[in-house]
N, C-alpha and C positions, 0 to 999 in steps of 0.2 A: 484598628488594623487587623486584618482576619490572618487566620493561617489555617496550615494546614486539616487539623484537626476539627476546621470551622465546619470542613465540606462532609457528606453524609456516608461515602464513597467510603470512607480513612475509617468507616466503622468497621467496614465487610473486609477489607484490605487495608488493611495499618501499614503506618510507611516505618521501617524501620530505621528508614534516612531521611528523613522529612525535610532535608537540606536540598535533595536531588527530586529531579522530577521524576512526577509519577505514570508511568505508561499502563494501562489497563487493554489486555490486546489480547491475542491468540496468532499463531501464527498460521495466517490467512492471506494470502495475497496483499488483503489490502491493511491489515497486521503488519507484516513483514514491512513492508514501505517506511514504517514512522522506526520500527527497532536497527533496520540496513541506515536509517539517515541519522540515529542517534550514532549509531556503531562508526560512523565516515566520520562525525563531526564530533567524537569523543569527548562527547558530555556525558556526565555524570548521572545515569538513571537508574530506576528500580521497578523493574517490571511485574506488573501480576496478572496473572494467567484468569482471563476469563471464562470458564467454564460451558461452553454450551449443551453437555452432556447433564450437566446440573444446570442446566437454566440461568444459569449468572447473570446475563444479558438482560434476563427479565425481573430481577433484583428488585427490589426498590430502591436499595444502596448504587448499584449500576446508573438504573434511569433518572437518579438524581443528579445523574453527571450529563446521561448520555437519554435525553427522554426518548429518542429514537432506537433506540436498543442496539445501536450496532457498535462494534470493536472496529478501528480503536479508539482509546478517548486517550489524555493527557489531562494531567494538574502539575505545571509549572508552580514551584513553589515562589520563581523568581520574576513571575511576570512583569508586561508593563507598569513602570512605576515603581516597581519592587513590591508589588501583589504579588496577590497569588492567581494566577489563570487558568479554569479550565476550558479542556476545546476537545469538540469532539467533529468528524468528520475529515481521513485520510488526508485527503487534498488541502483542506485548512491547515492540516495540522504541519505537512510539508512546507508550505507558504510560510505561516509561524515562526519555525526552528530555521528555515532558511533564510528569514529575515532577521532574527532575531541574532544569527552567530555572524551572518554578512559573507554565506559560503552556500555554494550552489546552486547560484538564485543569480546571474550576470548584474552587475551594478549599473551598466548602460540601459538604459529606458527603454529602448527600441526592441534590445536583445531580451531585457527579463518580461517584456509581454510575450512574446514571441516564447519562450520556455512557458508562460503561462500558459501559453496556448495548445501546447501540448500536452500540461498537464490535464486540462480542460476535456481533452481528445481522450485522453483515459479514462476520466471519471466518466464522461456521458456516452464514450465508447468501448471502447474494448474491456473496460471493467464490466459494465453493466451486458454485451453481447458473448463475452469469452463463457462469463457465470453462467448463460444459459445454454450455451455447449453442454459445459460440467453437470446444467440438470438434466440436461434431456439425453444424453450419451452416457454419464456416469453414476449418478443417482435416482431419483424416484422414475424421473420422467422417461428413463429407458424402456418403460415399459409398457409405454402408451402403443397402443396399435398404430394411429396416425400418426406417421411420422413427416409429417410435412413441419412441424414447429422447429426437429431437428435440424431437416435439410435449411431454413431460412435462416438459424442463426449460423450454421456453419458457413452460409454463402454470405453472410455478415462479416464472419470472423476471417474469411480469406478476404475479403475486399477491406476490411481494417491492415490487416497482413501487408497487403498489397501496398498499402499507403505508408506502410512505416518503411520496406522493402526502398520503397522510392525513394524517400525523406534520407532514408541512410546512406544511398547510392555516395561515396565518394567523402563518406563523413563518420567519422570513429564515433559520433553519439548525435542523438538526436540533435545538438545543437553545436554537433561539426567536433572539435576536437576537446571541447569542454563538456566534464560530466555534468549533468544537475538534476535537480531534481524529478525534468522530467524522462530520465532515466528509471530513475528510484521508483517513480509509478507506475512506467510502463511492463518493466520488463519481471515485477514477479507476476505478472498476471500473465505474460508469453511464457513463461517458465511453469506455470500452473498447467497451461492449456494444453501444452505437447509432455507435461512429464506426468503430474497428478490426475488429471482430466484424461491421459492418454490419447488426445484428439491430434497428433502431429501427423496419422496418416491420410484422417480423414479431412485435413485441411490443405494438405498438401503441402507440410512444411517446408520440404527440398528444395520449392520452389523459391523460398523464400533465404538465399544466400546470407545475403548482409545482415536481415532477420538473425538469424543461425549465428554468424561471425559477432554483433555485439552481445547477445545474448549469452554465448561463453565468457567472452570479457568480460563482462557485468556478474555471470558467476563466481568467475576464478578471484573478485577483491575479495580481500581480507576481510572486509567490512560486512558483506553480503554474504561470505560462507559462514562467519560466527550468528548474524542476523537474522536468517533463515531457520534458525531454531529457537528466537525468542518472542516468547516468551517458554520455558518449557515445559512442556506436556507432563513433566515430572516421568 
């Protein structure tokens, strides 16, 4: 029977709780996702700050967890079976934790593809088109001469806008009056884009009302303002 201490990870980050799961994150958009869904579903965790500043990511203790180097990852001490699980990849790891407590994930067949479906909408959109806003508007890439890479993800990022703007028309969350998960994906990555990224004028937030309206709601839980700073930056 393996435990905690089996995994490479618990050398670089020792769990002081080895009882509670372990979250290895930074608080990143897509960080943020797995600490707001532990924080709503008030399970017992122990976070540790990933370092990008120091390389963490590139670890060997890291990429024994996560060989792809990205944050976040998780080691359930309680997984299936009563193992131990690790899992790395946002979207997975929501899936996981929403299967696993039987909260935020609709138990109708119909309705929890359909919430997949929009988690799906996140990971292969507006995660992957928001990001390249933030490079080419707020980091390195601001300072390309050619700015046509900018203009085509920002005309990405409002026609994503657009789609969620729609979807919300007459519906307090993506999947009508029930939160889920894919809430939880979507919207720290709208919260990045118009507040961290400062891209809200050049997308033409205003336009997007209902965008705007669940996007406060989703800030103002409990869940998601204590969430939004973990893991912390110390």
């Amino acid at each position: 029977m393996s435990q905690l201490s089996d995994f490479p990870i618990t050398e670089k980050w020792p769990a002081r709780h080895p009882e509670r799961l372990q979250l290895y994150s930074l608080p990143t958009p897509n960080g943020i996702k797995v600490s707001i869904l532990l924080e709503e579903l008030g399970l017992a965790y122990e976070p540790h700050l990933v370092s990008f500043e120091q390389n963490d990511q590139l670890s060997p203790a890291f990429l024994s967890l996560n060989p792809n180097n990205k944050i976040p990852a998780i080691l359930d001490p309680d997984g299936p079976g009563g193992q131990p699980l690790a899992l790395f990849e946002s979207g997975a790891i929501l899936l996981y934790l929403a299967e696993k407590t039987g909260k935020f994930l609709p138990q109708d067949a119909g309705l929890r593809y359909e919430t997949i479906q929009w988690l799906m909408f996140q990971m292969g959109g507006i995660g992957p088109m928001f990001g390249q806003v933030g490079f080419f508007h707020k980091f390195a890439g601001k300072d390309y001469a050619d700015k046509r890479p900018l203009e085509r993800y920002l005309g990405e990022a409002r026609r994503l806008l657009a789609v969620l703007e729609q979807r919300l028309q007459g519906r307090d969350w993506i999947m009508g009056s029930q939160y889920t998960i894919a809430d939880i994906a979507i919207f720290p990555w709208v919260r990045c884009l118009v507040g961290f990224y400062g891209a809200g004028d050049l997308v033409g937030f205003g336009n997007f009302p209902n965008v705007q309206r669940a996007l406060d709601a989703f800030l103002a839980r409990p869940a998601v303002i204590k969430g939004v700073d973990i893991p912390s930056r110390g």
